[in-house]
C-alpha positions as CSV (number, residue, x, y, z in Angstrom):
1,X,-157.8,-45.3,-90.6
2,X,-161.2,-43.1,-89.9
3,X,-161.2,-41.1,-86.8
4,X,-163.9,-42.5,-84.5
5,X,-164.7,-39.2,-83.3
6,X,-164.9,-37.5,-87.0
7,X,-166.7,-40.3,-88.3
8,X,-169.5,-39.9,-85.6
9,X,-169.8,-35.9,-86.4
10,X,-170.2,-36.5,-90.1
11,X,-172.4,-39.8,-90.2
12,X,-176.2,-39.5,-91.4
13,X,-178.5,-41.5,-90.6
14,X,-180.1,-41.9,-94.1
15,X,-183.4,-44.0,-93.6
16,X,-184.6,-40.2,-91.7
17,X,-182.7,-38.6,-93.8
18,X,-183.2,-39.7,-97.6
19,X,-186.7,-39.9,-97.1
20,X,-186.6,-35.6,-96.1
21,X,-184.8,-35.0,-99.0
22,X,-187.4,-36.5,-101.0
23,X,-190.9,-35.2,-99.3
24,X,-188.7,-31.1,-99.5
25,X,-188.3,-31.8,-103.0
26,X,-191.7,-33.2,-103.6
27,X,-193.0,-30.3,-101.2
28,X,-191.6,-27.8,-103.4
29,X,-192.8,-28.8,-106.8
30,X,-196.1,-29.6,-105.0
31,X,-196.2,-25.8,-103.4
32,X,-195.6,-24.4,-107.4
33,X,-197.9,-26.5,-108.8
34,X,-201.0,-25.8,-106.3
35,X,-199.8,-22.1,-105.8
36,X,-198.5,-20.6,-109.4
37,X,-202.4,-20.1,-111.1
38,X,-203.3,-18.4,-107.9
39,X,-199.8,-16.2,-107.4
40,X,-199.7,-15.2,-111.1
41,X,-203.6,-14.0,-110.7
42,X,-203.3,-12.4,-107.7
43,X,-199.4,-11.1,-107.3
44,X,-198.9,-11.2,-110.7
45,X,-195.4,-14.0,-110.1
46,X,-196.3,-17.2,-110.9
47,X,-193.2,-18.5,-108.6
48,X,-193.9,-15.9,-105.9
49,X,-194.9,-18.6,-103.6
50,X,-192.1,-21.2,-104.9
51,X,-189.4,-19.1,-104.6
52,X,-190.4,-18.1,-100.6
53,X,-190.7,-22.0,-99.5
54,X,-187.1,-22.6,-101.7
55,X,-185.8,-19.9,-99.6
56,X,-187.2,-21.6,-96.3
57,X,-185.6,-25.0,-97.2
58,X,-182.5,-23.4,-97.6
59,X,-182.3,-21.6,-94.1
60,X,-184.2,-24.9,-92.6
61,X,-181.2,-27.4,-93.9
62,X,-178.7,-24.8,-92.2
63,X,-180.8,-25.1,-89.3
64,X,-181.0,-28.6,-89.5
65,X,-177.1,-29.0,-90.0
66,X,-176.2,-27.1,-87.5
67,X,-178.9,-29.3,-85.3
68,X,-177.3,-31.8,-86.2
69,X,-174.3,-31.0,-84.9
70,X,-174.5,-29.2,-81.7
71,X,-174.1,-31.3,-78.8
72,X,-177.5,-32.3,-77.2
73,X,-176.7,-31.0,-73.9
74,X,-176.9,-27.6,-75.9
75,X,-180.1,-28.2,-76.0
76,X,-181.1,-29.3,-72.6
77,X,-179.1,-25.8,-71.1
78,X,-181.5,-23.7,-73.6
79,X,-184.3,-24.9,-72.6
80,X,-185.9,-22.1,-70.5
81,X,-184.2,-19.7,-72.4
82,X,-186.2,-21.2,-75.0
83,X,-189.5,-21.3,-73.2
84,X,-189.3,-17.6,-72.1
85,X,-188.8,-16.7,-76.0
86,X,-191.8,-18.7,-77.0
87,X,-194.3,-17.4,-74.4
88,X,-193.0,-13.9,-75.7
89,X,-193.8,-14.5,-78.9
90,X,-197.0,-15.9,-78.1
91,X,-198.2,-13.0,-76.1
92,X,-196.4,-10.6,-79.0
93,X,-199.3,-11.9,-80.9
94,X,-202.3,-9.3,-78.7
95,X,-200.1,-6.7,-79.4
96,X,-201.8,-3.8,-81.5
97,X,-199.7,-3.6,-84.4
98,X,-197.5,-6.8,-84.2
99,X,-200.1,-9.7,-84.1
100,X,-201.3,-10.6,-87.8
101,X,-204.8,-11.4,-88.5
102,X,-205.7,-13.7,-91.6
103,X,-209.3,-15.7,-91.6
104,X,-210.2,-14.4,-88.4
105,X,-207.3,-15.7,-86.8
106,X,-204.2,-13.9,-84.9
107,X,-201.6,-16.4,-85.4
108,X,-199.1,-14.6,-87.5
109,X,-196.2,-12.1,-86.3
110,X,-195.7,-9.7,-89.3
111,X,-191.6,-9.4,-90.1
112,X,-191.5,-7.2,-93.2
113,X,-192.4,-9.0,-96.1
114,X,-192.7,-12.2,-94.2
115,X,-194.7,-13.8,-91.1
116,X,-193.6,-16.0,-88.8
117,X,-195.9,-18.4,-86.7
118,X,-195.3,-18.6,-83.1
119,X,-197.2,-21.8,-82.1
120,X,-194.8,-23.7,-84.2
121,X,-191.9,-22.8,-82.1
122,X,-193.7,-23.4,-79.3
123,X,-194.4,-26.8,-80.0
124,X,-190.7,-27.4,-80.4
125,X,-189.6,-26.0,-77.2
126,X,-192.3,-27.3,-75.3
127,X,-191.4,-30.3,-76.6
128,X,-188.0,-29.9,-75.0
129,X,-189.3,-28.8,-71.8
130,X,-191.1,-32.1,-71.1
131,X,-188.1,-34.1,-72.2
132,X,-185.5,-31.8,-69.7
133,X,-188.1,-31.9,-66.8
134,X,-189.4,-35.8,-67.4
135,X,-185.5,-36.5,-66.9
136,X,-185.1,-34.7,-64.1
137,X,-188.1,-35.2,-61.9
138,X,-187.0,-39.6,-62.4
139,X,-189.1,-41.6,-60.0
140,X,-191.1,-38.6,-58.9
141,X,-192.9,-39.3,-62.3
142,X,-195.2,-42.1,-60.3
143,X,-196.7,-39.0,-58.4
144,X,-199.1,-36.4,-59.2
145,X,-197.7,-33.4,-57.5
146,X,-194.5,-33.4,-58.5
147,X,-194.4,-35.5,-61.5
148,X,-197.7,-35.0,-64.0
149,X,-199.2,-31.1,-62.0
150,X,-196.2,-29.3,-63.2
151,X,-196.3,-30.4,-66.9
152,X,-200.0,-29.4,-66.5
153,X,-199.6,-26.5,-65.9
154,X,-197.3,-25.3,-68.6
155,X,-198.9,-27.2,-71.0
156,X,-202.1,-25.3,-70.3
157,X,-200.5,-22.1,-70.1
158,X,-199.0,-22.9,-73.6
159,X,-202.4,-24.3,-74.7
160,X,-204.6,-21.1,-73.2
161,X,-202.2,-18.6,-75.3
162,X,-202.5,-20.4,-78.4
163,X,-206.6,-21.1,-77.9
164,X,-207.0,-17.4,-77.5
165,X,-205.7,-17.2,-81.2
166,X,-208.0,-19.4,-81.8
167,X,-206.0,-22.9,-82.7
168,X,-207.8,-25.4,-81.2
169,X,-205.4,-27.9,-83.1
170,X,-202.3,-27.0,-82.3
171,X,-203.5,-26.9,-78.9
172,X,-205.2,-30.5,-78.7
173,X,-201.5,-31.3,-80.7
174,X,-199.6,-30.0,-77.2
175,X,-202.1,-31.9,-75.0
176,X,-202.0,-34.7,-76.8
177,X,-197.8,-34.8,-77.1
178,X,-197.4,-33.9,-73.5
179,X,-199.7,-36.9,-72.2
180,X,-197.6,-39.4,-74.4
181,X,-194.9,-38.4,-73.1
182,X,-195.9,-38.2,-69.8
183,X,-196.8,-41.9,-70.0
184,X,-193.6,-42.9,-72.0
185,X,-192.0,-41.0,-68.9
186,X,-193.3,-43.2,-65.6
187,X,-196.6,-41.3,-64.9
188,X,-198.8,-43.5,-63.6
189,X,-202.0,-44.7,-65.3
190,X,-205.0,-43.2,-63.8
191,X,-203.1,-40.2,-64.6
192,X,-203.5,-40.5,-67.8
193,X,-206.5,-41.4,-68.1
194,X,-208.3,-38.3,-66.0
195,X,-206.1,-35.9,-68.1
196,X,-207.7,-37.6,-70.8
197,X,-211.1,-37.8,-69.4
198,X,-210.6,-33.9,-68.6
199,X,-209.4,-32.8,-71.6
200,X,-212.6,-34.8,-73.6
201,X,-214.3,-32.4,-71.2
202,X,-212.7,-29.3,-71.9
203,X,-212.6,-29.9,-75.7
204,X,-216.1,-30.6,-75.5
205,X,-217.3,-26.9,-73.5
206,X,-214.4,-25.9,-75.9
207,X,-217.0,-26.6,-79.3
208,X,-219.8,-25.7,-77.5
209,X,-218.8,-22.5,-76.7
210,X,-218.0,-21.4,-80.3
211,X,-220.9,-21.9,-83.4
212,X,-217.9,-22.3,-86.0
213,X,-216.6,-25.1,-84.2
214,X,-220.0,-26.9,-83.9
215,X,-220.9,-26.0,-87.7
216,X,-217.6,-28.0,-88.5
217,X,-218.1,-30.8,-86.3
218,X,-221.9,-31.1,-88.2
219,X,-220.0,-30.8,-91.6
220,X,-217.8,-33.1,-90.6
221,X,-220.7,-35.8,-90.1
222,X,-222.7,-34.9,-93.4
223,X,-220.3,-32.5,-95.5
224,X,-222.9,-32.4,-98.1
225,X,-225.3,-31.4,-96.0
226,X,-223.3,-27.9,-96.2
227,X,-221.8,-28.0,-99.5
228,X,-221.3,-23.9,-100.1
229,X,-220.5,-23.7,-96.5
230,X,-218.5,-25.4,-93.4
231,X,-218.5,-28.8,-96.1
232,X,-217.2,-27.1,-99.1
233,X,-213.4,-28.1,-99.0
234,X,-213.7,-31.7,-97.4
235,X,-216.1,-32.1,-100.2
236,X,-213.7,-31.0,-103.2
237,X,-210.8,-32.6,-101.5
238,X,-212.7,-35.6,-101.8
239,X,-213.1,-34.5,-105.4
240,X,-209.8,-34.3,-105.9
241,X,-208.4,-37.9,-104.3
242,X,-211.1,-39.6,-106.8
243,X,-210.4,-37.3,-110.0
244,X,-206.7,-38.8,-109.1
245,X,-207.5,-42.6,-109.1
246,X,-204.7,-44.8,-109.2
247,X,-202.0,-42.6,-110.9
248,X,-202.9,-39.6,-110.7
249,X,-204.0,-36.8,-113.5
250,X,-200.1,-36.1,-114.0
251,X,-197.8,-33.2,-112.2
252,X,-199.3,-30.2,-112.8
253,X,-202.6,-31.2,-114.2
254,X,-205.2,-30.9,-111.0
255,X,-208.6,-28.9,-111.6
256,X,-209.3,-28.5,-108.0
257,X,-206.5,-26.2,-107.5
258,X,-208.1,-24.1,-110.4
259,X,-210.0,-21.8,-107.0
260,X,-212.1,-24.6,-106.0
261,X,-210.5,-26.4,-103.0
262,X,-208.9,-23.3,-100.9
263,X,-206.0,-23.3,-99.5
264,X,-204.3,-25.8,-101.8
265,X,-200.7,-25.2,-101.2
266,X,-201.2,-25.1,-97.6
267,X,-203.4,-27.6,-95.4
268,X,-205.0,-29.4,-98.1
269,X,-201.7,-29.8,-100.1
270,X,-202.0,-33.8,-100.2
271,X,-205.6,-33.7,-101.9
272,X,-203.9,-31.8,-104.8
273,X,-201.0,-34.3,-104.7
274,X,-204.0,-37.3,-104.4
275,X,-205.5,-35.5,-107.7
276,X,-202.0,-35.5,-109.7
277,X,-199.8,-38.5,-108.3
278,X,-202.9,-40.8,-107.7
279,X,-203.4,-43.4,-105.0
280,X,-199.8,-44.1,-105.7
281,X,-198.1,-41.3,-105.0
282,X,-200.1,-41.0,-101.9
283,X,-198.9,-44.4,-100.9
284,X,-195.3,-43.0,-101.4
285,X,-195.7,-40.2,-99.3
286,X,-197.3,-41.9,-96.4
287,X,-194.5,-44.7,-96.5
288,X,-191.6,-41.7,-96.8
289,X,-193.5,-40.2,-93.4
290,X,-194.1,-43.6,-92.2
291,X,-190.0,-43.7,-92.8
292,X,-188.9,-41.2,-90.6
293,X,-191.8,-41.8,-87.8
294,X,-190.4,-45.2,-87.5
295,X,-187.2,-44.1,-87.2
296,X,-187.3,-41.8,-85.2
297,X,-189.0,-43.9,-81.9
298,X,-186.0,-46.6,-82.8
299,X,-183.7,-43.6,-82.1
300,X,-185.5,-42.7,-78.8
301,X,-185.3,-47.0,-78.0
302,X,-181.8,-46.9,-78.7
303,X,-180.7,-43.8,-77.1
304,X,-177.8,-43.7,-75.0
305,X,-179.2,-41.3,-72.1
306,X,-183.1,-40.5,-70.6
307,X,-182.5,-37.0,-71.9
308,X,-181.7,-38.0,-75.4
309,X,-184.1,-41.2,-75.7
310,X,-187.4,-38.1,-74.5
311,X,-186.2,-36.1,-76.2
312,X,-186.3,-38.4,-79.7
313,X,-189.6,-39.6,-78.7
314,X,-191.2,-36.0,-77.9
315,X,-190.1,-34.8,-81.4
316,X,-191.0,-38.0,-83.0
317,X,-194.8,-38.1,-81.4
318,X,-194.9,-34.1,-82.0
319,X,-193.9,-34.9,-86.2
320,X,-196.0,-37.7,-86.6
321,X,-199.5,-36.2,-84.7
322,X,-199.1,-33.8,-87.1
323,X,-198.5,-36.2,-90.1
324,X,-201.4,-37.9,-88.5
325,X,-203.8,-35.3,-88.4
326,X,-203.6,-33.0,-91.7
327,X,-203.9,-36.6,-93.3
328,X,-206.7,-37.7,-91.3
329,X,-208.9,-34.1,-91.9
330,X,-207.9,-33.6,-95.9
331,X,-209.5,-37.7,-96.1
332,X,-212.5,-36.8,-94.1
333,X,-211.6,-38.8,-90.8
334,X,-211.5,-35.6,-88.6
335,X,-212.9,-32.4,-88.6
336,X,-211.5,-29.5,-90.8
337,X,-208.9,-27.8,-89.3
338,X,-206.2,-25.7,-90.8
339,X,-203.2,-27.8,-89.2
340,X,-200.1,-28.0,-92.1
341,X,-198.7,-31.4,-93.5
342,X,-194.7,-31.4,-92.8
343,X,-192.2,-30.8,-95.4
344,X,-195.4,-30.4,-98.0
345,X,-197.3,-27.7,-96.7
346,X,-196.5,-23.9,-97.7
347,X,-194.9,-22.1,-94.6
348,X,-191.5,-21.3,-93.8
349,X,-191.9,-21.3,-89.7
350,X,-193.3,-25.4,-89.9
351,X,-190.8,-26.1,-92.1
352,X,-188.1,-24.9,-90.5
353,X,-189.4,-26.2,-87.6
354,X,-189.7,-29.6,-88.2
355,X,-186.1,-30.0,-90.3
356,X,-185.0,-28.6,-87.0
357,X,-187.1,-31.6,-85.2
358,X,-185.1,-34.1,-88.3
359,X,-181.5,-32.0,-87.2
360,X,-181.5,-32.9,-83.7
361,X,-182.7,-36.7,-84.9
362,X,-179.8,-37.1,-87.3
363,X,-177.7,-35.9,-84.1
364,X,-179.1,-38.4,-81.5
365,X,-179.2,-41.4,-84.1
366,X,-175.0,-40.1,-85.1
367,X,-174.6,-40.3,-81.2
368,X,-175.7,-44.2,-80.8
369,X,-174.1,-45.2,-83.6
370,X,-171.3,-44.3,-81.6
């Protein structure tokens, strides 16, 4: 007879789980294939890129493991802890020597040979903040003062750090994760809608106060308009989803890689898999995300516990904005903005991020099964 208790530490739950496996695999042969003519060119190590994102996915299934687990409660006791480490981190980044520049941008801490990215862990324990405090604050949710005005305000102090960088993304990512799950949490309605109305406003000062961000938002409306500028990459990413048609030019095979589209193995990674695995192949990997986003709110519905069923929904929303949004700018729905796609994209700090997001998943959905 199977322990009860073992089998709930060592079940799976494999509809969030298989479809991982298969978008880290994918991910991988996807990061060799856009990176290697640019790494052997430039670093002379055709695999130099490959072999970094295989070493990720090997520290981010530990991570995710041991996610998977550690009790939840774990979680809920770190969470200042937590928050403390990512507004140090954060503010790390405006320190002479320590903050790493690439593109104009200061989002990168500089550990030896490699960088880590600090807004990504800050989604994740913001994340848990809102969850932890949602729970506790209960029926005070239905008031402003004590239910919505403190998740303001360290939201905005999350999203101030990480504009200074400048990531307007990211930050419009928190905003945007933090009102869901204020609503999912009891806040009232108006609420919502003036921090919604506000933060139109802010976002909107927010472009106006920065030419780049306007020059975008006008390539974004008429890309060819600016073809050797602000409208060069949505223009050869659209290149690259019709050179692809239905199947694809085969693995390996894409010409927009070849120095046109930039950064290929990184936020426009699914226009290079659109240009080699076809119309198909992007269907697959929107149904594999489509997978684990689906699962993931049935594991918030079904939780056992407020804390658990937040927290499930917070990570789920956080995962599938982001999905949502790298697909949405590499198809020409949104503006270009250097946001990575899960599991696909080249990074080690999102991808060990978000297979921790998956770790603590696999632990809630183990927990209901119960």
């Amino acid at each position: 007879m199977v322990d009860k208790k073992n089998e709930l530490t060592t079940s799976y739950d494999y509809m969030i789980l298989i479809p991982t496996i298969f978008l880290i695999v994918l991910g991988l042969l996807m990061v060799y294939s856009t990176s290697s003519n640019m790494a052997a060119r430039q670093l002379g190590d055709s695999c130099f890129f490959f072999k970094r994102q295989a070493l990720f996915c090997v520290f981010g299934l530990g991570i995710m493991i041991l996610a998977k687990h550690t009790p939840v409660n774990i979680f809920l006791k770190l969470t200042y802890p937590l928050l403390i480490v990512s507004i140090i981190l954060l503010a790390a980044l405006y320190i002479p020597g320590i903050g790493h520049k690439v593109g104009g941008a200061c989002r990168w801490i500089r550990i030896g040979a490699y960088s880590i990215q600090p807004s990504e862990f800050a989604k994740f324990t913001l994340a848990l903040y809102i969850s932890y405090s949602i729970r506790k604050k209960g029926l005070h949710m239905g008031t402003f003062a004590k239910g919505v005005l403190p998740h303001l305000i360290v939201t905005v102090f999350f999203m101030a750090l990480i504009l200074h960088q400048p990531d307007l993304g990211t930050a419009a990512i928190i905003a945007s994760c933090t009102m869901l799950a204020l609503f999912v949490g009891g806040a009232r309605k108006k609420h919502i809608a003036y921090l919604m109305l506000g933060s139109s406003c802010i976002v909107y000062f927010l472009i106006l106060g920065a030419s780049y961000r306007i020059e975008r938002i006008l390539a974004y409306l008429d890309p060819w308009k600016y073809p050797h500028t602000h409208g060069f990459q949505i223009i050869h990413s659209f290149l690259a989803f019709g050179s692809g048609g239905i199947f694809g030019e085969g693995l390996g095979e894409s010409k927009q890689k070849l120095f046109y589209l930039p950064e290929a193995h990184t936020d426009f990674i699914l226009s290079i898999a659109g240009e080699e695995l076809g119309f198909i192949g992007v269907l697959i990997i929107i149904f594999l995300f489509g997978c684990i986003i689906f699962r993931g709110f049935k594991i918030a519905l079904e939780a056992r516990d407020l804390y658990s069923t937040y927290l499930a929904f917070s990570l789920t929303s956080l995962f599938g904005l982001q999905v949502l949004i790298n697909m949405a700018v590499v198809m020409g729905l949104l503006p270009t903005k250097g946001l990575a796609l899960p599991f696909l994209s080249y990074g080690g700090s999102s991808l060990v991020t978000n297979l921790l997001i998956i770790g603590i998943l696999l632990n809630i959905s183990s927990k209901n099964k119960g």
